[in-house]
C-alpha positions in Angstrom: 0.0 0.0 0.0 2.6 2.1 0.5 4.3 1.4 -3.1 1.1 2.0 -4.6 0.4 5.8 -2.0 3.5 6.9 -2.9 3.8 6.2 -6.6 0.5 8.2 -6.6 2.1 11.1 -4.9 4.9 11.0 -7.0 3.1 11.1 -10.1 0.2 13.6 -9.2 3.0 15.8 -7.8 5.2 15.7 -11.0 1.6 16.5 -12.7 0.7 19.5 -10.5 4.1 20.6 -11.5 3.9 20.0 -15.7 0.7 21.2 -15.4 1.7 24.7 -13.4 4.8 24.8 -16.1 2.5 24.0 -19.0 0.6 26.7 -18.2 2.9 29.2 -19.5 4.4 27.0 -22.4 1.2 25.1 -23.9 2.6 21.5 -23.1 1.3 21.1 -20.1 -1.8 18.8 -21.2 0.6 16.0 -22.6 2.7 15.8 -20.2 -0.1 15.5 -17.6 -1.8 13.2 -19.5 1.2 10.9 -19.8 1.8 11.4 -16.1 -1.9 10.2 -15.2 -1.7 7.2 -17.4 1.8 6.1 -15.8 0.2 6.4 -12.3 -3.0 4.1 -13.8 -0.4 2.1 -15.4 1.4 0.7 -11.8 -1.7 0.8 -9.8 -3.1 -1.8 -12.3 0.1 -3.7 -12.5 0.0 -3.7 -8.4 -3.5 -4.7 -8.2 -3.4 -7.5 -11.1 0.2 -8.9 -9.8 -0.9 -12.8 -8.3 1.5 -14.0 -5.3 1.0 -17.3 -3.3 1.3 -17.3 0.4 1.5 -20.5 3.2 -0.5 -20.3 6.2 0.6 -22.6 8.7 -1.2 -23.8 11.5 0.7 -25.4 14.7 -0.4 -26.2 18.4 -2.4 -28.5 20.7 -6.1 -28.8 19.3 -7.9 -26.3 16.5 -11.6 -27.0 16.1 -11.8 -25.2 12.5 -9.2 -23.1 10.5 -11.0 -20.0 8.6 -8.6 -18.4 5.6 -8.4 -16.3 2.5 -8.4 -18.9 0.1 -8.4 -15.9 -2.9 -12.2 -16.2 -3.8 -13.5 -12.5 -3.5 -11.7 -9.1 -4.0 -9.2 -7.2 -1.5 -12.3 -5.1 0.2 -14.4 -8.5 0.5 -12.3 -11.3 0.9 -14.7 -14.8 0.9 -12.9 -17.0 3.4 -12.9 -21.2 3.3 -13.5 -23.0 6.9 -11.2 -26.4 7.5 -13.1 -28.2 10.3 -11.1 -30.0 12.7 -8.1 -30.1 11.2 -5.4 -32.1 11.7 -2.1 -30.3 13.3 0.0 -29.4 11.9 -2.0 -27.5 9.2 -0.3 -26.4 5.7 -2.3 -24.5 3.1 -0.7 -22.6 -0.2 -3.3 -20.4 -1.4 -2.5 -17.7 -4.7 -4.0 -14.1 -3.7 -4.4 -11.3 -5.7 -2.9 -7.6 -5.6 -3.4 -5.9 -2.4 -6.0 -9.1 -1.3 -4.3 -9.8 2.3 -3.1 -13.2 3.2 -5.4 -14.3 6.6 -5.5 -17.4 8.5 -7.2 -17.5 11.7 -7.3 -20.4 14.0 -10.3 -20.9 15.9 -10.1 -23.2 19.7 -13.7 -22.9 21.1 -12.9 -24.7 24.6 -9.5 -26.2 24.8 -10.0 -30.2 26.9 -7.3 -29.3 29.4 -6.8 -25.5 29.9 -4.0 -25.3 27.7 -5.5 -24.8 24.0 -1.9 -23.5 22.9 -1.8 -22.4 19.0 0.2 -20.8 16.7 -0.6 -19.3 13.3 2.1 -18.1 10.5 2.0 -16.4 7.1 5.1 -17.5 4.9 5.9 -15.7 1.6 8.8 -16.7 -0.6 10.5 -18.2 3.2 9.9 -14.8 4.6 7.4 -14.8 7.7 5.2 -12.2 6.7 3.3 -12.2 10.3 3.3 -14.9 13.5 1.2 -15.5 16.4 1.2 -17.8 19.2 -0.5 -17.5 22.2 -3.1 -20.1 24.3 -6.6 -19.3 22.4 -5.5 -15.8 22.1 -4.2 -16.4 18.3 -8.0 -17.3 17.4 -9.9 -14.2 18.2 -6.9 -12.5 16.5 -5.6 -15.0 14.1 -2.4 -14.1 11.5 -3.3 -11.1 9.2 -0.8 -9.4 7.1 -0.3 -6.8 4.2 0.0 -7.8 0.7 4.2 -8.5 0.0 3.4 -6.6 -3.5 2.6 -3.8 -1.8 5.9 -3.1 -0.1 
């Protein structure tokens, strides 16, 4: 997201500028057209650009697993539910553009107190985000920004 803000910036910046200097010269139009279409250009790229992500899922007990699975768009991601899965948990899911990658662990009533899990978000071997914690991690879960964004 911040790529994508301060591309835009950039460009409408360089355009306020041709366009105040194109004032006096006549060129200005071009040059703020071209501007406008490069900024259109790399939001598009960003937004199309497809990247795959690993959610991993370790502990004691999970009684379902919801994730972004890719189905949806960025502002209304549709999530799949795993139900009672089997720990440890490995899903590789493809998103899209600034879509971000989610997993969240749910534990409704651990047997013996303890109800330990721990999500992570893996993207190309770099841990984009990691919790642990003893039923904490499911209300919260693992959610991280899109890695084409940065």
């Amino acid at each position: 997201m911040k790529s994508i803000r301060r591309t835009c910036t950039t460009a409408l910046a360089a355009a306020g500028v041709v366009l105040s200097l194109g004032a006096c010269s006549g060129i200005g139009d071009e040059a703020a057209d071209k501007a406008d279409d490069e900024v259109i250009r790399e939001v598009d790229r960003q937004i199309d650009e497809v990247y795959e992500v690993t959610y991993e899922v370790t502990g004691d007990k999970a009684d379902f697993i919801e994730f972004n699975a890719g189905a949806g768009d960025a502002s209304d991601p549709e999530f799949e539910t795993v139900d009672d899965p089997a720990l440890p948990w490995r899903k590789t899911v493809k998103l899209r553009g600034i879509e971000a990658p989610t997993v969240l662990p749910v534990l409704v009533e651990p047997e013996d107190g303890s109800g330990r899990l721990t999500c992570r978000i893996v993207y190309r071997g770099r841990t984009l985000a990691e919790k642990s914690g003893a039923q904490a991690v499911s209300s919260a879960g693992c959610v991280a920004v899109s890695p084409i964004t940065g």
